[in-house]
C-alpha positions in Angstrom: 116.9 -163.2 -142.6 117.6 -167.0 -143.3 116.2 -168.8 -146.3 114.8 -171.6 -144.5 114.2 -173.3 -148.2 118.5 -174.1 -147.3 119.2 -175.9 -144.0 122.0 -174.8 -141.4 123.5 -178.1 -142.6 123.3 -177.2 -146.5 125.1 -174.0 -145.9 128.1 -176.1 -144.0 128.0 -179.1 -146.6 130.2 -179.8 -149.3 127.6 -177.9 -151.5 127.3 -174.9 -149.3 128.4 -171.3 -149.3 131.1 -172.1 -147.0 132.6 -174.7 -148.9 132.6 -172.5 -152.2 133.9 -169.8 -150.3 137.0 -171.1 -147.8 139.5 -173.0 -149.7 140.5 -176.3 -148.1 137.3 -176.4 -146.1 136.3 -180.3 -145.1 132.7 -180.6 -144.5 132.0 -182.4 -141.5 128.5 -183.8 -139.9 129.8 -183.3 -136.3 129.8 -179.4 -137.5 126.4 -179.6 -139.2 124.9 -181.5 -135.7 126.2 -178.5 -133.8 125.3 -175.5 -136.2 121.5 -177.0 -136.3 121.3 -177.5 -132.5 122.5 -173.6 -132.1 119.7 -172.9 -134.5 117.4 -174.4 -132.6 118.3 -172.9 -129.3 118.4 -169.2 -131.2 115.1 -169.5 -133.1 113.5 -170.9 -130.0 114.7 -168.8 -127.0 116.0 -171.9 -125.8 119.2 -173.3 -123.7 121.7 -175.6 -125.1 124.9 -176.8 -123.2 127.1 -178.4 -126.2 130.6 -179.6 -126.6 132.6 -180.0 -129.2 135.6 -182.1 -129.5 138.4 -180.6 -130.9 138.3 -180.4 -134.7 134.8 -180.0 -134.9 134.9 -176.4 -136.4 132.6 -175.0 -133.7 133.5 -171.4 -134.3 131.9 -171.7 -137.9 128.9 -173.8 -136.1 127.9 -171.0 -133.9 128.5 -168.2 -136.4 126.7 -169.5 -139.3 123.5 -169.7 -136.9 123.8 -166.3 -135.5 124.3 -164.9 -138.9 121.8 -166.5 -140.0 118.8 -166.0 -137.2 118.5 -162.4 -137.8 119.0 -161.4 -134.1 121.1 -159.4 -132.3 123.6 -161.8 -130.7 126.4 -161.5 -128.6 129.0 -164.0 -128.9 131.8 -164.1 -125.7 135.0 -166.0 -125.7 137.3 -166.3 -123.1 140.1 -164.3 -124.3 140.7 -160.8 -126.3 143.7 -162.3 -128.4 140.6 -165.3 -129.2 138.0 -162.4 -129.7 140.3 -160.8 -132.4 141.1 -164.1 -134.3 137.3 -164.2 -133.8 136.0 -161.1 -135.4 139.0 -160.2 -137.8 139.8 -163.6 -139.3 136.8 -166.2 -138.5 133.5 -163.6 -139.1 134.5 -161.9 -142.3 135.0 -165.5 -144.1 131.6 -166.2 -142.7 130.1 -162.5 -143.6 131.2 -163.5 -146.8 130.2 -167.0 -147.7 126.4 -165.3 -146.4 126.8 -162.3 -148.5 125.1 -161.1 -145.8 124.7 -157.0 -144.8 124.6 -158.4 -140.9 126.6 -155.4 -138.9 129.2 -157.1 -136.6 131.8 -154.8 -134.1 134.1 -155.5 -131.6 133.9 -154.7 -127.8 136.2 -154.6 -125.6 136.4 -153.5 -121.7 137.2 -149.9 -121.2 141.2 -150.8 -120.1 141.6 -151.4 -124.3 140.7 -148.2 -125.4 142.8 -145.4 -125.7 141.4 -142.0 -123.9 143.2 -138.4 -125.6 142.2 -136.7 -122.7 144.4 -139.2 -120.5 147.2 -138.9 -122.7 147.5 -135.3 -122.5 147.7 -135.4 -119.1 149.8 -138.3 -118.7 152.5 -136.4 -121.2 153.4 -133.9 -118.1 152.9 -136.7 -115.1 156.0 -136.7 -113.2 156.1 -140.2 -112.9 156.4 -141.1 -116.8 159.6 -138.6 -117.0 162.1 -140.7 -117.9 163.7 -141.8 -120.7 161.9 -145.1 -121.3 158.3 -144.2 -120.7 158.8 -141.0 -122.7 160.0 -143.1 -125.6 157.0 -145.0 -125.2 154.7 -141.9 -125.0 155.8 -141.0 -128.2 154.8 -144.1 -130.0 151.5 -144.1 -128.4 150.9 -140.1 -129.4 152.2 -140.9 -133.1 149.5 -144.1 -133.1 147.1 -141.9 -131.4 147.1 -139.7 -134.4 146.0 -142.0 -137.3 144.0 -145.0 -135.4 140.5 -145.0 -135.5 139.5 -147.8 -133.3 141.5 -146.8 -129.9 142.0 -150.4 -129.5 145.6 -150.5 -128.1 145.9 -154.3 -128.9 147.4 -152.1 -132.2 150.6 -151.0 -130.9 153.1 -153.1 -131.7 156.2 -151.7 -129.7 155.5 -150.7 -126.2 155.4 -153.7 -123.7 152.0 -155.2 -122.6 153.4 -154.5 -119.2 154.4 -150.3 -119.6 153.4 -148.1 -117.1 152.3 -145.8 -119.5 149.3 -147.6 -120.1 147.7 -147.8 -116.7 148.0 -143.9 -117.5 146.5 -143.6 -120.7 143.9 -145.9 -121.6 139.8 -145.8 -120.8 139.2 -145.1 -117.2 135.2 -145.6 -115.6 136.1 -142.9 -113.0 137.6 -140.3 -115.6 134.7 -140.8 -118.2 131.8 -140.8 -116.2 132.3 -137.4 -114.9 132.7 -135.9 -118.1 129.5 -134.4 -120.1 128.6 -136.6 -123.3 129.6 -133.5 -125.7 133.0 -134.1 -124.6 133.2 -137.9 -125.0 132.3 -137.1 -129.0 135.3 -138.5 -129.9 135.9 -140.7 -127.2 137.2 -144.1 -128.3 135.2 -146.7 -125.8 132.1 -144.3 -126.6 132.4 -144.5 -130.2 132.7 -148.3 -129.8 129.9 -148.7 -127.7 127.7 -147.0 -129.9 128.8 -148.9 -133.1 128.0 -152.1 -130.9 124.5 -150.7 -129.8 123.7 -150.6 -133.9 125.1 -153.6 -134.7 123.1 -156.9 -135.0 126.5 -159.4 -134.1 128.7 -158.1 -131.0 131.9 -160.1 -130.2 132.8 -159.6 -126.5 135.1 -161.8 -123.8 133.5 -163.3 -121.0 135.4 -160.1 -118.7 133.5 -158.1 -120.4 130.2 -159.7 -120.5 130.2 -160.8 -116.8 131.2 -157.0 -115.8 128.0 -156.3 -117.3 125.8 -158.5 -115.9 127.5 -158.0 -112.1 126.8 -154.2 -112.9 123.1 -155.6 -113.9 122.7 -157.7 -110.4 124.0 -154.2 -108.6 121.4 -152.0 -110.3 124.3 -150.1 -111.9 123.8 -149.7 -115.4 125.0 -152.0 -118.3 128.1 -152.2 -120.7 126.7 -154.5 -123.5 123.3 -153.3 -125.4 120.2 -155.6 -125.1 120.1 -159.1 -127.0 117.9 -161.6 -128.3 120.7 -164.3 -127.9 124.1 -165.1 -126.0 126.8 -167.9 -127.3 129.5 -168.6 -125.3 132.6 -170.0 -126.6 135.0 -171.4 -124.3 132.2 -172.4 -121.4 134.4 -173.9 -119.3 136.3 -170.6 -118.1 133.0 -168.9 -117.2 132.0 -170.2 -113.9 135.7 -168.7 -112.4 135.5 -165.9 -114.4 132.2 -164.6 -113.4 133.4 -165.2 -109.7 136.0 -162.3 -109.9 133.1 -160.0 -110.9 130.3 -161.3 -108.5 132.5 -160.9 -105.8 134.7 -157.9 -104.4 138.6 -157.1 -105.0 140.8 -154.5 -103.6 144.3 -154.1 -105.4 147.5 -152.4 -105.2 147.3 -151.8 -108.5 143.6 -149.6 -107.9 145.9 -148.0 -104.9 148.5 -147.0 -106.9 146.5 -145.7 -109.9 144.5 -143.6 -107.5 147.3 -142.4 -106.3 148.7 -140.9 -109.9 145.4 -139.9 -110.6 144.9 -138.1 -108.0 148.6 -136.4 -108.5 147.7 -135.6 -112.3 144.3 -134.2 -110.9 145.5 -131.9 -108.5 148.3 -130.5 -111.5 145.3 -129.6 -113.8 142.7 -128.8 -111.1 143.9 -127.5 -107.9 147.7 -126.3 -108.3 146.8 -124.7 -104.8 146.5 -127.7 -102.9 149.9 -129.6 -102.9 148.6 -131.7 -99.9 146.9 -133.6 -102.1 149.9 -134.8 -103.6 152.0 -135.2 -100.4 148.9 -138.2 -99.8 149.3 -139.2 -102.7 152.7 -140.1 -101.8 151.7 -141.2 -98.7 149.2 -143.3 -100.3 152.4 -145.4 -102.3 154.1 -145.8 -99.5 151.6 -147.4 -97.1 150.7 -149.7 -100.4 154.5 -151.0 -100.4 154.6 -150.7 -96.9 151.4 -153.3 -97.2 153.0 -155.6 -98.7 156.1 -155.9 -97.1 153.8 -157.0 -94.4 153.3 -160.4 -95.9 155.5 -162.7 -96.6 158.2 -162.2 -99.3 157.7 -165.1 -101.5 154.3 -164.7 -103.6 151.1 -166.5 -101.5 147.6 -167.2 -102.3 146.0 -167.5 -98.8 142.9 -167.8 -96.6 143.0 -163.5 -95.3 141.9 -166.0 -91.8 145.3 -167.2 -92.2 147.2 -163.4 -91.9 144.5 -161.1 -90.2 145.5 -160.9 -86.8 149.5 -161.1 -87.4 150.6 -158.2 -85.7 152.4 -156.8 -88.8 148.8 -157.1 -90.7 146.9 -155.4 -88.4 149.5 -152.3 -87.8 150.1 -151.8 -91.6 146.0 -152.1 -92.4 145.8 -149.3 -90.0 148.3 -147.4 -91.2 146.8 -147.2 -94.7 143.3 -146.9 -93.9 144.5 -144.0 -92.1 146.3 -142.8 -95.5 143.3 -143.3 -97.2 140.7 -141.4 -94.6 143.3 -138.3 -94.4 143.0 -138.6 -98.1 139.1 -139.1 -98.6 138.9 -135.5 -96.0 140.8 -133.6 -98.6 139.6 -135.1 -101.9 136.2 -134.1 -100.4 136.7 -130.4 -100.5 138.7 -130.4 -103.5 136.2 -132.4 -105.7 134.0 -129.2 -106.2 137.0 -128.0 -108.2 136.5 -130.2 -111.3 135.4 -133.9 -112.3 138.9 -135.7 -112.6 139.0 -134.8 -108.5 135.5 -135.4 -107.8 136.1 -139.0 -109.3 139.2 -139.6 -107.0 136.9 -138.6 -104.4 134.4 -141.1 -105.3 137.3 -144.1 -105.8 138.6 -143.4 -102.5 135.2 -143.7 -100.8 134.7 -146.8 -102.3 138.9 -148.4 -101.8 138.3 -147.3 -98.2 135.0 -149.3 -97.5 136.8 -152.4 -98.9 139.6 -152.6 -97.1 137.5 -151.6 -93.9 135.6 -155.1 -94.9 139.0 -157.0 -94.3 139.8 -154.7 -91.6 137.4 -156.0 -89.3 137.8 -159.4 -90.5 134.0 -160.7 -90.3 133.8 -164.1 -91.6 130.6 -164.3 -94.1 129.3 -167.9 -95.1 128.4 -166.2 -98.4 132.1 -165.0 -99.8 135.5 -166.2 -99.4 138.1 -164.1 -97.9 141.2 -164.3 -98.9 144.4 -162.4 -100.2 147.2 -163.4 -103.1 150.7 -161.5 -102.9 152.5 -160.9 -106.4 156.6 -160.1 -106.1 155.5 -156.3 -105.6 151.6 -155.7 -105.0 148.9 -157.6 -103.7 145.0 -158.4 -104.0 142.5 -158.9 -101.0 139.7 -160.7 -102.6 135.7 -161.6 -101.3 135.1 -164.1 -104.0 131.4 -165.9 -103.6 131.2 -169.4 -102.6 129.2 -169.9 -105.7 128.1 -168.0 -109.0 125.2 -170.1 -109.6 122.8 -168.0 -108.0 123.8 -164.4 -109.2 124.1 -165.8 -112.6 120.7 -167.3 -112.9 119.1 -164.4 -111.6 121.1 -162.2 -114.3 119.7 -164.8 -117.2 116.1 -165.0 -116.0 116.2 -161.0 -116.0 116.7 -161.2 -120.0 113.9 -162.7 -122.2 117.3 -164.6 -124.6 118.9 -167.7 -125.9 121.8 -168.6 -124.3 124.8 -171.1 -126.0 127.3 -172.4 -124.4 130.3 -174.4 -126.0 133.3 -175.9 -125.1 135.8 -178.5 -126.4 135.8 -179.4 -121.9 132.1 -179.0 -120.7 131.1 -183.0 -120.0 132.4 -185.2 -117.7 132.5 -188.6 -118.8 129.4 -187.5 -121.1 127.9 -185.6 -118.2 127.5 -182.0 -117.9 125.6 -181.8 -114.3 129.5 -180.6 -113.0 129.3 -177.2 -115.2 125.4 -177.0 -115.4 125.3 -176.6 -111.4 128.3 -173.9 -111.4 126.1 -171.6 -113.5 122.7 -173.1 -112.1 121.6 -174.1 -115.6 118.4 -176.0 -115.0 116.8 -176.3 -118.3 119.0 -176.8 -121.2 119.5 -179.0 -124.2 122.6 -181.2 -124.1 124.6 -182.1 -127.1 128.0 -184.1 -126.9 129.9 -184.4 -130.4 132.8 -186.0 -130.5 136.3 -185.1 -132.4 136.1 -186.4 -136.0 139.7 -186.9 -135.3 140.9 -190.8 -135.9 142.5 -191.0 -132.1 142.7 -194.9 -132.7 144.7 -194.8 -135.4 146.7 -191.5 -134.8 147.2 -191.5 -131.2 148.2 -193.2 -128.4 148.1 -192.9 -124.4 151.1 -194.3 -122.7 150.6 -194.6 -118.7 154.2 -195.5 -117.2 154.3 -198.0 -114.7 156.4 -198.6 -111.1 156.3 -194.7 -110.5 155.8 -193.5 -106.7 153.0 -192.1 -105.9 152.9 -188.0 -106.7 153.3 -186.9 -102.6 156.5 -188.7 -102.8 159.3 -186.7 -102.6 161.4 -188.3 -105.7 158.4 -188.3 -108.2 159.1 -185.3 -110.4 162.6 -186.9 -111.0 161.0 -190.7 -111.6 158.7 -189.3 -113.8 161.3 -187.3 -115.9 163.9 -190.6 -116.2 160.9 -192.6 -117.4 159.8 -190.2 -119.9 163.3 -189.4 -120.9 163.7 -192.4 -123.6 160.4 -191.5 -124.6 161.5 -187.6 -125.8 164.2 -190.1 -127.6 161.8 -192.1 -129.3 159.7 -188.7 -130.7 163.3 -186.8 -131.0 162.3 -184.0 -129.0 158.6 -182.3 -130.5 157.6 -182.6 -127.0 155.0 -180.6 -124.3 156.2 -181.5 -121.0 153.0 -179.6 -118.8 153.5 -179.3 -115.3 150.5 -178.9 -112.2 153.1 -176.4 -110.5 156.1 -174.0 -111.4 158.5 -175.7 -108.7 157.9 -179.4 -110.9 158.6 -177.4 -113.9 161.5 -175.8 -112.6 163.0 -179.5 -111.5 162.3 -181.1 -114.6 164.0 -178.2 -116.5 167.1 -178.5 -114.7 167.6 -182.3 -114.8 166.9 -181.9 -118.9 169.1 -179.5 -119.6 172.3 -181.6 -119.2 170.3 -185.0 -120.4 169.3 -183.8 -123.8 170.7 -182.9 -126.7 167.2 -181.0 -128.0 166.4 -177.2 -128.2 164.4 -176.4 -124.6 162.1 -173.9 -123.8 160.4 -172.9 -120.7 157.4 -170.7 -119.7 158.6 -167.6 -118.5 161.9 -167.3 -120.2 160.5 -165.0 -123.1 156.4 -164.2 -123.8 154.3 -167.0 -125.0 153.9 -166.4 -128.6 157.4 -165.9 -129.1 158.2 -169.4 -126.9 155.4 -171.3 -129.3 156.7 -169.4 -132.7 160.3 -170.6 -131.5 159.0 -174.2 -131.0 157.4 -174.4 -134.3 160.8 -173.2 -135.8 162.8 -176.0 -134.6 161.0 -178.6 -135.4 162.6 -180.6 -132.3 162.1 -178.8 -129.0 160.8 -179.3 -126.1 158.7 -177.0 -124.0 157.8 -176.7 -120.6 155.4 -175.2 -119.3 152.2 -175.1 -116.4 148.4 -173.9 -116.8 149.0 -171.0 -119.1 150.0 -173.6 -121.8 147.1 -176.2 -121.3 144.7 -174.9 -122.8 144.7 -172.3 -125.9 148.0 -173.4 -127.6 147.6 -174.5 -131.3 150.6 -175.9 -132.3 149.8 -178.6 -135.9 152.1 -180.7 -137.9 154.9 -182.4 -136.7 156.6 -179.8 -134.3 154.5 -181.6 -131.8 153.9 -185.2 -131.5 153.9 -185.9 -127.7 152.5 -184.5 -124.5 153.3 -185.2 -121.1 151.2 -184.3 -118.3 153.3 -184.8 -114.9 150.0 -185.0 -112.7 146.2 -185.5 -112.7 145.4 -181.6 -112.3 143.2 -181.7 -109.0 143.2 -177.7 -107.5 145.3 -177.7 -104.3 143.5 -177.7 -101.4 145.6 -175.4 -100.0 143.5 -172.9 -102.8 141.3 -170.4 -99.7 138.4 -170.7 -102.3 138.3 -174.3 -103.2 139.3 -175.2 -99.5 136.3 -173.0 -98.5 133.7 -174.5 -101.0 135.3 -178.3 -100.2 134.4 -176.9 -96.5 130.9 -176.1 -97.1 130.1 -178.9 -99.1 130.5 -181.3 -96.3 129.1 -179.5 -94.0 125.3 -179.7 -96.3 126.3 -183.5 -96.5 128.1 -182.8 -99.9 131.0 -185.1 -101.2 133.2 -182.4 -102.4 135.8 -185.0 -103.7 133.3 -186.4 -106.3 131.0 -183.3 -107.0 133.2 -180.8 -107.1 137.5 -181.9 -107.2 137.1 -184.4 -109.4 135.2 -182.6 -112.3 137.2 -179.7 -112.3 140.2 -181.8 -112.9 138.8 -183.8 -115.3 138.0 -180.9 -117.2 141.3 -179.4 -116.7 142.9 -182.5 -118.1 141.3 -182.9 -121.2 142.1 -179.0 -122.0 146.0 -180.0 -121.4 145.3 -183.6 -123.6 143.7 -181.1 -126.2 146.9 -180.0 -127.3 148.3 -183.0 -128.8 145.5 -183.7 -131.9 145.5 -179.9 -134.1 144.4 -181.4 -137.2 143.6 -184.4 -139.3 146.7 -185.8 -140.3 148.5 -185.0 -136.8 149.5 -187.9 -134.8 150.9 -188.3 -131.5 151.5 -189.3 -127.8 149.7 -188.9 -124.8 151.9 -189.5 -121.4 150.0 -189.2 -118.2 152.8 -190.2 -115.2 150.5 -189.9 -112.5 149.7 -193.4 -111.0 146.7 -192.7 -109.5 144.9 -193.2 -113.3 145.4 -197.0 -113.0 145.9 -197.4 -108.9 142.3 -195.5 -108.0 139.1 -196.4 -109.1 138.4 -192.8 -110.4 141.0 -193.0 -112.9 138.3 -194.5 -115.0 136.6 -190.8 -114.8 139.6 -189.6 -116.1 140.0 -192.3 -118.9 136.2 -191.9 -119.9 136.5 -188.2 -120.6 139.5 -188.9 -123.1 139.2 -189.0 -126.6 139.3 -193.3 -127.3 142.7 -194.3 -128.2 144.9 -197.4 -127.4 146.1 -197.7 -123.5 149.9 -199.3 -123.1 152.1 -199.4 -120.1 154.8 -200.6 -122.7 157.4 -198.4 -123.4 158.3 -200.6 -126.4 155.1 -200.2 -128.1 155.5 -196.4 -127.6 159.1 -196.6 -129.3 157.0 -198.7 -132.3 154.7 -195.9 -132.5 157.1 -193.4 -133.3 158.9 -195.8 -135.2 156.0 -196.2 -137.5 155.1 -192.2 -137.3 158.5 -191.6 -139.2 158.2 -194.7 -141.9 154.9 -193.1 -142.8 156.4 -189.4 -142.9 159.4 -190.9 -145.6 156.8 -192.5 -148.1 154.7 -189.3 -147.7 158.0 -187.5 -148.6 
């Protein structure tokens, strides 16, 4: 329990347990400001809606508090490689400096967790015969042996994107038909248990709005009971908790019922090889699927495709496959639970895609489909989370936190409070303690076309291009779209003499370890690299962001919620577009300031932030720094950024 004879502020001041702790550690009021207003909210079941500018050191303002408060909190960030930094590297420094007895775990979503049962079958399934996935197997039986987590973010050397896995980790449908004593040593069980005693849970916002969607349904729950929630990384919860609110069907859940239901009949019904000719069936009608569509990868209004001929014969085809299926699973799943689950999946698979079948618009989802370059997702995403999410909050008596470097626009946070329907909350804004007027510097080109034009992606490169002279490469060149990327890639790579790097040519962490290396690269990339990219020191000193990032409005969901909007008398432009890509854009402007002594330049090509009047939005959710439109004074900059570099040297 907290001493409150110390304050939240004493322990992060330059006095504190922290500071005598962490070596290097920089005090800093903006932190202090946060960590008391989490307090607040924890000790008095209250709201707060905060952001943090970068630099604040907002991780160690939330986890001092929660440490602190002697509740059981659970603390969700948006991704699992931040929810490991999280719990292995930023909580034991903070357990520390407390000297506190606090029990903290880690939980992760069921497809993280190793299950031996799984991996005993998936050793004989005739689809992981050959050589590759065997070699793989291997590795995972020889970590199987010695880990005692299950977490499969261990293994080093098989590929995030194996088959095997999809074969071998945690599945809902295998492990809830199996009786408790056998789940004894069940990975995901033994997790969830250590998470149920613990008083500090560290979860990702998958996880957490899988639970409260199965709460809403009446289904259950995957997180135990708390007295508090903090949510890091706000921004990405409204879209998140859409995915879960709403309804998918996959070809991925086609497929996997499909080897499931093979391995099933091998180790519960050897009698009944019909099962596995469906199966079969079952993987070609989902190929067969997606042939249907076009060939090039789409995102789609399912209005848009429904009553194509080639739609509507291959829908039928595999809702056959799947009813021939569901007649046979039926009187096989008395033989055992792995086929009484395949049963059970197939119900459900069948009653979704009946729901696109029939093609019955519904004012409360979205329809809509995406195509990948080999499977597909039909999708019923709800117009709005706000609703469903409220609802799930008022149902639990808890503080709820929520933090973000992008939450405010222009110092307003009504854009994100309405997405989650947050009523009552306390709102804190604290800026970056970073010196953007001294260190940083936002160049907006001028006599560029405007960004429909059809020569703008090349303008915008040739007037950047002296620019990536001035800075000598150490460059993030972040696109709105892979085709702009792809251009300005291609007219670089004979124009300059500095190491390139583009998204997609190897993983991410090896393309940011490789721009660190050199010193003098430049990277381009899209979304992926807007936001969660930490990149310090002089490897990067300017960012250019081709275009204001407004969603297209060819997006089915946003075009459906732009749709309704007007027709309540909204003005989707400026309550809805405009936000979102405000927010968006200070993720991607994020990147440029890491640290104290970093300096830079901000390039924003887009015209539209000096020709329209809601370019001041944009300008008013930017960290303050000095505005030019001279390319001279950005050459000056640089000029000075390497004078001050030699006398430091």
């Amino acid at each position: 329990m907290f001493d409150h004879s110390n304050s939240i502020s004493d322990i992060l001041g330059d006095q504190g347990q922290i500071a005598e702790h962490l070596s290097g550690f920089a005090p800093r009021a903006e932190q202090q400001h946060l960590a008391e207003a989490v307090f607040s909210a924890l000790e008095n079941q209250g709201t707060l809606v905060g952001e943090a500018g970068t630099g604040i050191g907002k991780t160690f303002a939330y986890l001092v508090p929660a440490l602190c408060s002697g509740q059981r909190v659970i603390i969700s960030t948006g991704t699992r490689h931040l929810q490991d930094q999280l719990f292995y590297s930023d909580m034991p420094l903070v357990k520390k400096a407390l000297n506190t007895s606090a029990k903290v775990s880690l939980l992760k979503g069921r497809a993280n967790y190793l299950c031996k049962h799984r991996l005993t079958r998936a050793l004989r399934h005739p689809a992981l015969a050959d050589t590759e996935h065997q070699a793989h197997l291997r590795i995972i039986t020889d970590w199987a042996r010695t880990t005692e987590t299950g977490d499969i973010a261990e293994v080093m050397h098989v590929p995030e994107d194996s088959l095997a896995w999809s074969f071998i980790t945690s599945s809902d449908d295998f492990c809830s038909e199996h009786e408790f004593e056998e789940l004894a040593d069940c990975f995901i069980n033994k997790a969830r248990k250590k998470a149920q005693e613990s008083d500090v849970v560290v979860v990702n916002h998958h996880l957490l709005c899988a639970d409260l969607a199965l709460k809403e349904e009446g289904f259950g729950e995957l997180l135990p009971s708390a007295n508090a929630f903090i949510i890091d990384e706000a921004h990405q919860l409204p879209d998140i908790a859409a995915q879960f609110f709403g309804k998918r069907l996959s070809s991925r859940q086609l497929l996997d019922l499909a080897r499931d239901t093979v391995s099933e009949q091998l180790a519960e019904a050897s009698d009944m090889p019909e099962l596995r000719d469906l199966a079969g069936q079952l993987e070609t009608g989902v190929r067969h699927f997606r042939l249907a569509f076009a060939i090039d990868p789409t995102r789609d209004a399912w209005s848009a495709v429904a009553e194509t001929s080639a739609i509507e014969r291959e829908i039928e085809r595999l809702s056959a496959v799947l009813e021939a299926l569901s007649d046979v699973l039926e009187k096989a799943a008395s033989r055992g639970k792995g086929l009484e689950s395949c049963y059970r999946r197939v119900v459900v698979h069948k009653s979704s895609l009946d729901r696109f079948s029939n093609n019955v618009a519904d004012g409360e989802y979205v329809h809509w489909y995406e195509t990948y370059r080999t499977g597909f997702s039909l999708n019923m995403t709800p117009m709005t989370v706000a609703e469903p999410f409220k609802r799930a909050r008022a149902a639990m008596a808890s503080s709820w936190v929520f933090t973000s470097a992008t939450l405010a626009v222009g110092g307003d946070f009504s854009h994100f409070k309405i997405s989650l329907g947050i009523e009552d909350a306390d709102e804190l804004l604290v800026d970056s303690p970073f010196d953007y007027q001294h260190n940083a510097m936002l160049y907006l080109p001028e006599g560029l076309p405007e960004p429909a034009h059809r020569g703008y992606t090349l303008s915008a490169m040739q007037a950047i291009e002296p620019i990536l002279a001035s800075s000598g490469g150490r460059a993030f060149l972040l696109f709105t779209s892979y085709r702009a990327m792809h251009a300005a890639y291609d007219y670089f790579k004979g124009n300059l003499d500095f190491p390139l790097l583009r998204q997609g040519d190897q993983p991410k962490r090896e393309l940011i370890e490789a721009f660190q290396a050199c010193g003098n690269a430049v990277l381009f990339g899209t979304s992926s690299f807007w936001e969660g990219v930490d990149v310090r020191g002089e490897a990067l000193s300017c960012v250019v962001i081709d275009k204001l990032p407004f969603g297209s409005p060819g997006d089915p969901v946003m075009s459906a919620r732009i749709d309704q909007m007007r027709s309540v008398g909204g003005n989707p432009f400026f309550e809805y577009q405009l936000p979102q890509a405000a927010i968006a854009l200070k993720q991607g402007v994020g990147r440029l300031i890491r640290d104290v002594s970093d300096t830079g330049v901000l390039v924003i090509c887009d015209p539209r932030m000096r020709t329209k009047e809601y370019g001041e939005v944009f300008i008013n959710s930017l960290p303050p720094m000095p505005i030019t439109r001279e390319l001279s004074e950005v050459q000056d900059f640089f000029r000075r950024e390497r004078e001050e570099y030699r006398e430091e040297a």
